[in-house]
N, C-alpha and C positions, 0 to 999 in steps of 0.2 A: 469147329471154331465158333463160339459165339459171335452172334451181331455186336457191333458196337455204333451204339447211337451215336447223332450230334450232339454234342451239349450247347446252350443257344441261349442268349440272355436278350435281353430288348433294352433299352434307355428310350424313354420318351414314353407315358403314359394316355397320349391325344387318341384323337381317330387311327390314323395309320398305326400308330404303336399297339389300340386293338386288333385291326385288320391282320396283321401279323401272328400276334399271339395266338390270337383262332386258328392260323395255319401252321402255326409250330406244335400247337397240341394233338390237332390233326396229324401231323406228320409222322407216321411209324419209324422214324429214323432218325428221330429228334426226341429229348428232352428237354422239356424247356425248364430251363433251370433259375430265371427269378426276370424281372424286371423293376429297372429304377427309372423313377423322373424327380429332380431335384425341386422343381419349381412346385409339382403337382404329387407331393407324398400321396395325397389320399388317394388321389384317382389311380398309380400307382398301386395301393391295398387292393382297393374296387377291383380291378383287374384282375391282381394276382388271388383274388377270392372265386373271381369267375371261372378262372380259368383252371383253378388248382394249384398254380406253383407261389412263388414268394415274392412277395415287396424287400427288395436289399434297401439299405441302406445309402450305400455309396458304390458310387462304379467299380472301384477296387476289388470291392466285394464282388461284385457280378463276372470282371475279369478272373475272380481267381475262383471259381467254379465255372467256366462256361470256354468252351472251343474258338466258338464264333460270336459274333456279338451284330444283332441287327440294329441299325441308328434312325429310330421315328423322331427325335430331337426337335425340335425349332432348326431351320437351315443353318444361321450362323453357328449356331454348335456344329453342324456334323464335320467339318473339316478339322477340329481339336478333338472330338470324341474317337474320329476313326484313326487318329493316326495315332493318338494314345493306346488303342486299342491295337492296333497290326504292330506296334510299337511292343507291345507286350504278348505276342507271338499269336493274337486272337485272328482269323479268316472275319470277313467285314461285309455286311450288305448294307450300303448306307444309302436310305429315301436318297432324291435329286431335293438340291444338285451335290454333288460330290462332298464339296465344298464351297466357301464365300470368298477364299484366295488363293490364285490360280498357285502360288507357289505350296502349299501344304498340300494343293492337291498332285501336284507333282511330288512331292514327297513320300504324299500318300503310295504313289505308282512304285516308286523305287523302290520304299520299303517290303512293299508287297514282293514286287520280282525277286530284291533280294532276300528273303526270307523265306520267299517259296510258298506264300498266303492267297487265297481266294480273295480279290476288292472286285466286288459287285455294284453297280449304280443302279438303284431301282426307280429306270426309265420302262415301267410297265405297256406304256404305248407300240412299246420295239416289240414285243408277244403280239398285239392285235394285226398291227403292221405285214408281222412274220405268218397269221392265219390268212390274211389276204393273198397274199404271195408277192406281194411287191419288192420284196428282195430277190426275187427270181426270176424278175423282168432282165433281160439282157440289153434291150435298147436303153442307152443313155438319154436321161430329159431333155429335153429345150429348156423349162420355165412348170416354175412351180409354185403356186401360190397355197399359206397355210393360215387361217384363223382360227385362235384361242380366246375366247371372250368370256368373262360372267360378270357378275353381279358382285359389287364392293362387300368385304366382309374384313372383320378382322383377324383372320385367319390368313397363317402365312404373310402377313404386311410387314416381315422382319426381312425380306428382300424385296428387290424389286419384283415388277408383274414380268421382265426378260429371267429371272431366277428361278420364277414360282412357277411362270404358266408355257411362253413361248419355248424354254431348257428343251421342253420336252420332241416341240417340233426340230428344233436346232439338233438334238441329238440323231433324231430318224433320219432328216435329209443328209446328215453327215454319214452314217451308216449307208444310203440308199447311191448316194455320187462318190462316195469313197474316196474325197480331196475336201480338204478347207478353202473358201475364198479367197482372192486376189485383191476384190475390193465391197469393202463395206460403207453404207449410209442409212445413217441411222435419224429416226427423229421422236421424240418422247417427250411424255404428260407428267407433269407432276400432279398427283391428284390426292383424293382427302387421307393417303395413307402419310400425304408430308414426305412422300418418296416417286418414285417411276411407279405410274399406274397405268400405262399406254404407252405402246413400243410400235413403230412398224422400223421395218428394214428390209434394204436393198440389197441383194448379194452376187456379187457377180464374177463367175469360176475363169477359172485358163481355158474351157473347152468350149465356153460361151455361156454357159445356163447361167440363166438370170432367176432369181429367188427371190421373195417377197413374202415377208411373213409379218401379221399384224395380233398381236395382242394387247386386252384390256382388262381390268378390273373395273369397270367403269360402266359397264355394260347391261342393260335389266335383264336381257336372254341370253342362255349359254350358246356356244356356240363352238365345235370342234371340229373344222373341215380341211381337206387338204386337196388341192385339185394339180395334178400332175400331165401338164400336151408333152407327149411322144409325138415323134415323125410319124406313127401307128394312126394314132389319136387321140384322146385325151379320156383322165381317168377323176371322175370327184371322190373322196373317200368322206361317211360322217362318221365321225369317231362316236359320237354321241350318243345317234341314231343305229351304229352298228349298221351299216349300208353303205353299198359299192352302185353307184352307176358309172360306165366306161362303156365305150366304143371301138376299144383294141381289140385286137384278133390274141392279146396274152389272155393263159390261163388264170384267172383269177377265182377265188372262192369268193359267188356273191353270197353264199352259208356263210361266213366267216363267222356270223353271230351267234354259229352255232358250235364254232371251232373251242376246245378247252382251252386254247391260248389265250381267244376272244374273251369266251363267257368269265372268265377268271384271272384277271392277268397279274391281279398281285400274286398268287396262287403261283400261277406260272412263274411269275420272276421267283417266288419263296423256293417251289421245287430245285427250279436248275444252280439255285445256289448251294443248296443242301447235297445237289448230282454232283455238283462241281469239287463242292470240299470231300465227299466220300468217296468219289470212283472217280478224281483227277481230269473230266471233262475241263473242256473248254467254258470260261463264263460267258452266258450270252452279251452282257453290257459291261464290259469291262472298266478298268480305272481307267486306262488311256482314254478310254471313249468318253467318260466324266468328265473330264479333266479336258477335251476337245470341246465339248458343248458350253462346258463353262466358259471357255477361254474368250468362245464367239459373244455371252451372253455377257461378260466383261467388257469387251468390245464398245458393243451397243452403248451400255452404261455412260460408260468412258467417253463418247462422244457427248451424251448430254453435261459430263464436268467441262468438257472444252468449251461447250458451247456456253453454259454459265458464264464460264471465266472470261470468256471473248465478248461478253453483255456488259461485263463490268467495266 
C-alpha cells in the first residue's frame, strides 16, 4: 500500500505561520501544499519561496487542495477561518485562542465531533508542562499562582493581554484540576493597546484551590512562572528559563529542558496533530479544552465591561 501523506495549507504569513511551515516541510507525512495571508500577499510569496510550496490566492483555494488547514491568522480571524474550514470537511490546528467568541467556538467543537475532524488548539505550553510531569502529579493543589508578563509591542494587540498571554496559563491549570471555577474576580488595565493590557484574577474551585494568575503587556522583563503548594510541598516552574525547583517527594523531570516536548513544543503540538489526523489518536489540546480557556478568558474580560458600565 502506498504512504499517503497530509496535505496541509497555513493562512497567516507572520512569525508563527513561519514557525509552522518549517515543521510541515520537515514532516515526512505531510505536504505542504500552499499558504495564504490576505493582509500580507508578499510575505505570504516570501514564505512560499523559502519553503518550496505556493502563495494561493484565496482561502478557497487552499481548502480545495489541502486535508488540514493550520490557522497562524491575527486571533480575531481564527474563530471564522476554522470553522469555515471543518465546515468544508478540512481537520484544523488553530494558534490560541480557539476563537474571539465563545459561541463559534463551540461551533467549532460540534462540527468537529459531528463530522469526525481533528480541532487542535495550539496551547504549546501543555507539551513543556507534560515534559515536567505535572500531569502525573496525583495530589490535588491547595493554591497556584502563575505570571505572564513582557514588554508592549504591537503584536497580537487585536485581543486582550487575558487572549494573547494569560489563555495559555488558563488553559494548563484547567487541564492540571480537571474542573472550572465556581467563582471568579477579576481586575484589568487598560493600557497603550486602547484595549486590556494587564489582567490579574482570583479563582476559586468547589474543592478549595484558590488561583491567581497575573498577566501584562506592560512590563520591561519577560516573565513565565508558575508556582504550585501541594500538602507535599511546593513546586515553582520557569517556563522561560526552562527550570523546575520543587521540594516534593513527585517524580519530576528537572531535564525537562532537555525533553523533545520542551526543546520544541510547537513541533510537538505540529507532530501530534498530523499523529492524530493519520493514525485516529487522541489530540492533545483539544476544541473542548479551547473553547474552556477561552470561556474563563471571556470571563475576565467581561468583568472589566461591567465595571466600565457601573463607572458610568
Amino acid at each position: 500500500m502506498l504512504k499517503t501523506n497530509l496535505r496541509v495549507g497555513i493562512t497567516g504569513a507572520g512569525v508563527f505561520g513561519g514557525y509552522h511551515a518549517a515543521k510541515m516541510i520537515a514532516h515526512d507525512q505531510v505536504d505542504f501544499v500552499g499558504i495564504y495571508d490576505p493582509v500580507h500577499p508578499e510575505r505570504a510569496q516570501k514564505l512560499a519561496n523559502e519553503c518550496g510550496a505556493k502563495a494561493v490566492s484565496s482561502r478557497e483555494e487552499l481548502i480545495e487542495v489541502a486535508d488540514a488547514l493550520i490557522i497562524a491568522s491575527p486571533a480575531t480571524a481564527h474563530g471564522r477561518q476554522g470553522l469555515d474550514a471543518l465546515n468544508n470537511g478540512l481537520h484544523v490546528l488553530v494558534e490560541k485562542p480557539i476563537a474571539t467568541d465563545l459561541e463559534i467556538a463551540r461551533e467549532m467543537v460540534a462540527v468537529a465531533r459531528s463530522e469526525n475532524l481533528v480541532l487542535q488548539v495550539g496551547h504549546q505550553e501543555r507539551f513543556v508542562s507534560k515534559a515536567i510531569g505535572l500531569f502525573d502529579i496525583q495530589q490535588a493543589p491547595k493554591k497556584i499562582f502563575a505570571k505572564r508578563v513582557c514588554a508592549f509591542s504591537e503584536r497580537g494587540i487585536d485581543v486582550s493581554v487575558t487572549l494573547d498571554l494569560m489563555i495559555h496559563d488558563l488553559d494548563m491549570i484547567t487541564a492540571m484540576v480537571g474542573m472550572m471555577p465556581i467563582r471568579t474576580n477579576a481586575t484589568t488595565l487598560i493600557g497603550p493597546s486602547g484595549g486590556i493590557d494587564e489582567a490579574t484574577v482570583c479563582f476559586g474551585y468547589q474543592n478549595g484551590l484558590e488561583v491567581e494568575l497575573f498577566a501584562s503587556r506592560m512590563q520591561e522583563q519577560p516573565v513565565r512562572t508558575m508556582d504550585i503548594v501541594y500538602d507535599a510541598g511546593q513546586v515553582h516552574v520557569d517556563y522561560l528559563n526552562k527550570s523546575i525547583i520543587h521540594d516534593t517527594p513527585f517524580e519530576l523531570n528537572h531535564e525537562f529542558a532537555n525533553d523533545p516536548l520542551a526543546m520544541d513544543s510547537l513541533g510537538a503540538s505540529d507532530n501530534a496533530f498530523v499523529d492524530a489526523v493519520l493514525n485516529g489518536n487522541s489530540t492533545t489540546v483539544s476544541g473542548i479544552d479551547g473553547a474552556r480557556a477561552l470561556a474563563l478568558a471571556l470571563e475576565i474580560d467581561h468583568q472589566q465591561l461591567l465595571a466600565a458600565n457601573i463607572a458610568v
